[in-house]
C-alpha positions as CSV (number, residue, x, y, z in Angstrom):
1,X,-34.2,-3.6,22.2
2,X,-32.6,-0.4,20.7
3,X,-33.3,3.0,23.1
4,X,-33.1,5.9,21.2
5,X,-34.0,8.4,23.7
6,X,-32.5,8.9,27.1
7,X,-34.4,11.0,30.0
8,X,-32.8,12.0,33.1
9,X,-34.0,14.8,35.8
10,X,-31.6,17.6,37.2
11,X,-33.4,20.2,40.1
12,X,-35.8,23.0,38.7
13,X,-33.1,25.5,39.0
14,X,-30.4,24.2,36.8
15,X,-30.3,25.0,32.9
16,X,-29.2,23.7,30.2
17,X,-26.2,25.7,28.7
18,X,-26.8,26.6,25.5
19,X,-24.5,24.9,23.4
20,X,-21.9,27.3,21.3
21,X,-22.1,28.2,17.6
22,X,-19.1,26.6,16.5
23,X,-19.9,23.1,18.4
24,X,-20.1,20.0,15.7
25,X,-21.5,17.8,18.3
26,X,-24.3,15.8,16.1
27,X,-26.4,15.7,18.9
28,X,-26.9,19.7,18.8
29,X,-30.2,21.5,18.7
30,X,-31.9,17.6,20.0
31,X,-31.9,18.4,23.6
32,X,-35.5,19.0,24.5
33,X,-36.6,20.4,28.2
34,X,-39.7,20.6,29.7
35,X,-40.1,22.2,33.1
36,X,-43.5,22.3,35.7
37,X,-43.9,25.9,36.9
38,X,-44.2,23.6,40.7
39,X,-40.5,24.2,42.3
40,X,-41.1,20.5,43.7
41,X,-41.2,19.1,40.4
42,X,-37.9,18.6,38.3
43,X,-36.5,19.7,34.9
44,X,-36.7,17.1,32.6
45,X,-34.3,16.8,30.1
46,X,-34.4,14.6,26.7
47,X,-32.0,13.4,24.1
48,X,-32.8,12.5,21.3
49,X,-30.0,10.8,18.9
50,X,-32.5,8.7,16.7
51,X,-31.6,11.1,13.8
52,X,-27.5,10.7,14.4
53,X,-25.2,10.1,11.9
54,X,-22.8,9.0,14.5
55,X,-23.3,5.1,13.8
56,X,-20.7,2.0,13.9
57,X,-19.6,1.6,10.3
58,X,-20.7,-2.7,9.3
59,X,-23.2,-2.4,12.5
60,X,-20.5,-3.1,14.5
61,X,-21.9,-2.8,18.2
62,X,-20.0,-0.1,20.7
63,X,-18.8,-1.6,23.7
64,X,-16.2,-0.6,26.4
65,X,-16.2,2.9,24.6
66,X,-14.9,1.7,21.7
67,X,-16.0,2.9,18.0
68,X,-14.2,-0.1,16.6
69,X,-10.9,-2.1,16.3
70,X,-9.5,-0.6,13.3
71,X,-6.8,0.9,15.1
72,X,-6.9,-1.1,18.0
73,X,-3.7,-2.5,17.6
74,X,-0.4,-2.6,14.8
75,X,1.1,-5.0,12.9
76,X,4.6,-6.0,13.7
77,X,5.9,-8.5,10.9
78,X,3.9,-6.0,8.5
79,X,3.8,-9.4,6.3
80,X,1.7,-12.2,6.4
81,X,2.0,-14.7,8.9
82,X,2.0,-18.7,8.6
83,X,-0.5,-19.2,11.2
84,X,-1.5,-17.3,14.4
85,X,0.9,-17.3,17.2
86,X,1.0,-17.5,21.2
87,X,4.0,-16.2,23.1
88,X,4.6,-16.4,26.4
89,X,7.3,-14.1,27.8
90,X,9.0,-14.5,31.1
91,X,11.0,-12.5,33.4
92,X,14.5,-13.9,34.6
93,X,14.7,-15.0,38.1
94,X,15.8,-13.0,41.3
95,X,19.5,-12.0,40.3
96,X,22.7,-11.0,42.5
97,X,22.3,-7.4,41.3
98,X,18.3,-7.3,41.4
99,X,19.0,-8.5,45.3
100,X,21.7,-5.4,45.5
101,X,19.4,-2.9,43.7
102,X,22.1,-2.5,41.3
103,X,21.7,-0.7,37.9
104,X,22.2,-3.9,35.9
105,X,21.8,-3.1,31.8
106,X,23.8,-5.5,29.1
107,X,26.2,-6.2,31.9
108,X,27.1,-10.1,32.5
109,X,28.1,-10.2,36.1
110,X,24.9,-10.4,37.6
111,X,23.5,-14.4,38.4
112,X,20.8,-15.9,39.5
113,X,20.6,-15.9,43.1
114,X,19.0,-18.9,45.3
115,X,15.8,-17.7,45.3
116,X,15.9,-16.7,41.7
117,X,16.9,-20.7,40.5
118,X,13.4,-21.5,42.9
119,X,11.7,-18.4,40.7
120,X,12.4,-20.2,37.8
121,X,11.8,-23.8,38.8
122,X,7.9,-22.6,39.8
123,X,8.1,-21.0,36.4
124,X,8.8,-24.5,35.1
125,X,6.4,-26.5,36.9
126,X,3.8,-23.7,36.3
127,X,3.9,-24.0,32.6
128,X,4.3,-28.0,33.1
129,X,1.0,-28.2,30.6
130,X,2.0,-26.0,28.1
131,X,3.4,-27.7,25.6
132,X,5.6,-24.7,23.5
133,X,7.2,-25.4,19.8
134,X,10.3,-23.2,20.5
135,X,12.3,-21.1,23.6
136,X,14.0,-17.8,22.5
137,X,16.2,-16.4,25.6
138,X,18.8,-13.7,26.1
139,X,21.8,-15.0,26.3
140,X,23.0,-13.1,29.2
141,X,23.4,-15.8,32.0
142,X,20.9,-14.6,34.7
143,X,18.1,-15.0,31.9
144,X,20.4,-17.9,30.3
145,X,20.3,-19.7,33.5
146,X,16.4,-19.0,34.0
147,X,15.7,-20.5,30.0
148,X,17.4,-24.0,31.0
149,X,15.9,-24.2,33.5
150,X,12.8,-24.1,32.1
151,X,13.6,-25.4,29.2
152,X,15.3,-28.8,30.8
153,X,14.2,-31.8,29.2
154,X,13.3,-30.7,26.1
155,X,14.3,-31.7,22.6
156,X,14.4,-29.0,21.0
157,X,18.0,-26.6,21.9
158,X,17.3,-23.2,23.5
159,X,17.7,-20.0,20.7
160,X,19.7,-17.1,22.1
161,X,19.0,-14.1,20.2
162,X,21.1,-10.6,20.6
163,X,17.8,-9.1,20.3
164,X,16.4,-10.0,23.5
165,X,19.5,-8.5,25.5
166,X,18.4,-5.9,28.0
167,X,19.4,-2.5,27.1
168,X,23.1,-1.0,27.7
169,X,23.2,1.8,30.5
170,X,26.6,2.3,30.1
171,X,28.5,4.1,33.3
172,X,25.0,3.4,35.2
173,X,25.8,-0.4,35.3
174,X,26.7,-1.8,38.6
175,X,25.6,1.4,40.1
176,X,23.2,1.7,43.1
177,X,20.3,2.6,42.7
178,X,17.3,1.2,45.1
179,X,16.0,3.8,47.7
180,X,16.6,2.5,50.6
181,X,20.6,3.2,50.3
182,X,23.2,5.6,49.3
183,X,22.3,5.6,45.7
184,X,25.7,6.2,44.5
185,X,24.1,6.5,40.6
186,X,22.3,9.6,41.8
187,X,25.4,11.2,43.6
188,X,27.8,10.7,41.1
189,X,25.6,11.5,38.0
190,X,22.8,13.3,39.9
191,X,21.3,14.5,36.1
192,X,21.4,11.4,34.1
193,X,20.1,9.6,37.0
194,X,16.9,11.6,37.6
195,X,16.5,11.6,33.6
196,X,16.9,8.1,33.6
197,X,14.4,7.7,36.6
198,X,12.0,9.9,35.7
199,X,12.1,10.6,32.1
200,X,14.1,7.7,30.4
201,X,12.6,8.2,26.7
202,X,15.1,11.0,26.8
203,X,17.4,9.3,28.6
204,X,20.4,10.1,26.7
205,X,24.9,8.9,27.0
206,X,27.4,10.4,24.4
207,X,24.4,10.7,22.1
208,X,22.8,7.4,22.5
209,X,19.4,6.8,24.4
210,X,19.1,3.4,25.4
211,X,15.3,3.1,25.7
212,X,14.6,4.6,21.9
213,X,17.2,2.1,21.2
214,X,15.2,-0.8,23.1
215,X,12.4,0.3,21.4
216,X,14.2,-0.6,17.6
217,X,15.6,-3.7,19.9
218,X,12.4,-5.0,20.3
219,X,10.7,-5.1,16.9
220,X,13.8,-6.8,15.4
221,X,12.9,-9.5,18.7
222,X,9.5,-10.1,17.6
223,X,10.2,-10.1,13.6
224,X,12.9,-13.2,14.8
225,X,10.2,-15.0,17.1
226,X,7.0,-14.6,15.1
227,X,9.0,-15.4,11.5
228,X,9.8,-18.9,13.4
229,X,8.4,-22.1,12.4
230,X,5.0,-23.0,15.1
231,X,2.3,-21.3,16.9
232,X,3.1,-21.6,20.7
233,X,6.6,-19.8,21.3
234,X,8.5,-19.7,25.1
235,X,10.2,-16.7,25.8
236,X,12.9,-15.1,27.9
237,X,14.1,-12.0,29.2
238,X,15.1,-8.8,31.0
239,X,12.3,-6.4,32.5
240,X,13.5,-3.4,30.6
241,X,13.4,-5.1,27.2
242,X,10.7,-6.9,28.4
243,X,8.6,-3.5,29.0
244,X,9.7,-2.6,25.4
245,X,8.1,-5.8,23.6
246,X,4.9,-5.4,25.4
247,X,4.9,-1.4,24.7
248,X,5.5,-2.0,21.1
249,X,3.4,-4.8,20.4
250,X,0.6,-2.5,22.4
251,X,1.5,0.1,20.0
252,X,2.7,2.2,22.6
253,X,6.1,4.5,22.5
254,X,9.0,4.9,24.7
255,X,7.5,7.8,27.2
256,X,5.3,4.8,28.3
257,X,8.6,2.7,29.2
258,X,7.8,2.7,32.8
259,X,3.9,2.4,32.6
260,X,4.7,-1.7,32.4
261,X,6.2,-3.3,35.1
262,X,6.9,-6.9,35.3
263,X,8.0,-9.1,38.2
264,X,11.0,-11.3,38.3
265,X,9.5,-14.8,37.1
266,X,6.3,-13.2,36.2
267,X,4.7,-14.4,33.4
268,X,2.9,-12.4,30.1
269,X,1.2,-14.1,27.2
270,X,0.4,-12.6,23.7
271,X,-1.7,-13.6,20.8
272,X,-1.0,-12.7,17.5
273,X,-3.2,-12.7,14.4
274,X,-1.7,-13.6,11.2
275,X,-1.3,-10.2,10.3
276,X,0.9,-10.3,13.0
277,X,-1.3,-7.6,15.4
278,X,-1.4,-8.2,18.8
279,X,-3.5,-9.1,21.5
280,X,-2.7,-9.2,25.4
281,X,-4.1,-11.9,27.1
282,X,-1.9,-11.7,30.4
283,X,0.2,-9.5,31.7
284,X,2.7,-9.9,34.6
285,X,0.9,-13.4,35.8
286,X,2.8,-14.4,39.6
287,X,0.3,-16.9,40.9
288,X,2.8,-19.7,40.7
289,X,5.1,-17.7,42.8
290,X,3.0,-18.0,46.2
291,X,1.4,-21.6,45.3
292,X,1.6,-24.4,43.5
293,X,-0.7,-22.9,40.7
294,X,-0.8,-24.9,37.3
295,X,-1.6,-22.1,34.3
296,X,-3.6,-23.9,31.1
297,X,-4.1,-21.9,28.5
């Protein structure tokens, strides 16, 4: 059933505002009122868009608000694919420094803490059904650590890429920085630590801004992983790269770094296409942190 006109009743005492000469609003001039001189009886008020030229190009129905998918998403190879791909991303376990609420960046002196080795092993057992072709992992040690564990038992070695490296913060690194103590990052560099905090696109050392950068990081990531042999692809990381290859694959630019947030051991899947245009089918997935949950997918 199509419905071509939609009625609706506002109190005799309201009016229409007449719409103004310059709107392009195709549904101008087809707003037709009626009115009962009786104050107890309402203003009725009809559209009419039967005559619009606003119409989905192909037929393509409207739903959720949107026109179409045309723009709904980028590609990121910008070449042709082999097949479609699925890759599942996870966030590194608990760390000493993530326990600390220290700044932590490229830095190498953070590990996996106790809880964070347990993080990872329900990771493992989690995915237990999953069967992937290929793990890609930072090789910085807390998500290094985090990768073999998940990755024990397999055939196929791990693949450490550069690319998936969280970001260098520079003199930030090792730094305070949770709120509940003396955040020595904001005393000592009270300016770069609110821009980094509050405005980190623009978030800039000696010239260099670290999330643009992550940003540049991040594509190069997904052209290694998604030019790889196979369609089901394991994936480790750091949260602030980690907010970077969802942002990009979304489309979405550096002023929405902090818009993504991802848990220690959470777990985010993509689909691509073989256009190589993405689709998020979980973000940030932590059931098998408080239960034995078993994902299949």
């Amino acid at each position: 059933m199509t419905c071509k006109v939609l009625t609706t009743a506002f109190p005799s005492c309201w009016a229409p505002p007449k719409a103004p000469s310059y709107c392009s609003c195709p549904w101008r001039n087809r707003i037709q009122c009626s009115a009962s001189s009786s104050s107890d009886v309402p203003l009725t008020v009809r559209f009419d868009f039967s005559s619009s030229t606003e119409k989905p190009e192909n037929n393509v129905p409207i739903t959720g608000g949107a026109y179409d998918f045309k723009k709904a998403t980028i590609s990121l190879t910008k070449t042709l694919l082999s097949s479609p791909k699925k890759v599942t991303i996870v966030r590194h376990g608990l760390s000493s420094w993530n326990e600390e609420s220290r700044v932590q960046g490229s830095s190498d002196l953070s590990i996996l803490t106790e809880t964070g080795v347990n993080q990872a092993e329900r990771c493992r057992k989690a995915l237990a059904n999953i069967s992937f072709d290929q793990c890609f992992s930072s090789p910085i040690s807390r998500a290094k650590s985090t990768a073999e564990i998940l990755w024990h038992g397999k055939e196929e070695p791990l693949v450490f890429l550069d690319s998936l490296k969280e970001g260098h913060l520079f003199y930030l690194e090792g730094m305070r920085n949770g709120y509940l103590e003396a955040e020595d990052a904001r005393q000592i560099y009270p300016k770069e630590y609110t821009t980094w905090r509050e405005d980190p696109s623009n978030f800039c050392i000696n010239g260099v801004y670290p999330v643009r950068m992550l940003w540049e990081t991040a594509n190069e990531a997904w052209k290694e992983i998604l030019f790889t042999p196979g369609d089901h692809f394991l994936v480790v990381t750091h949260k602030s790269l980690l907010r970077a290859l969802i942002c990009t694959a979304l489309g979405l630019g550096p002023e929405r770094f902090r818009a993504i947030d991802v848990n220690n051991g959470g777990i985010s899947v993509f689909n691509f296409n073989k256009r190589g245009e993405a689709m998020l089918q979980s973000l940030n997935m932590t059931a098998h942190m408080y239960s034995d949950y078993v994902y299949l997918y």
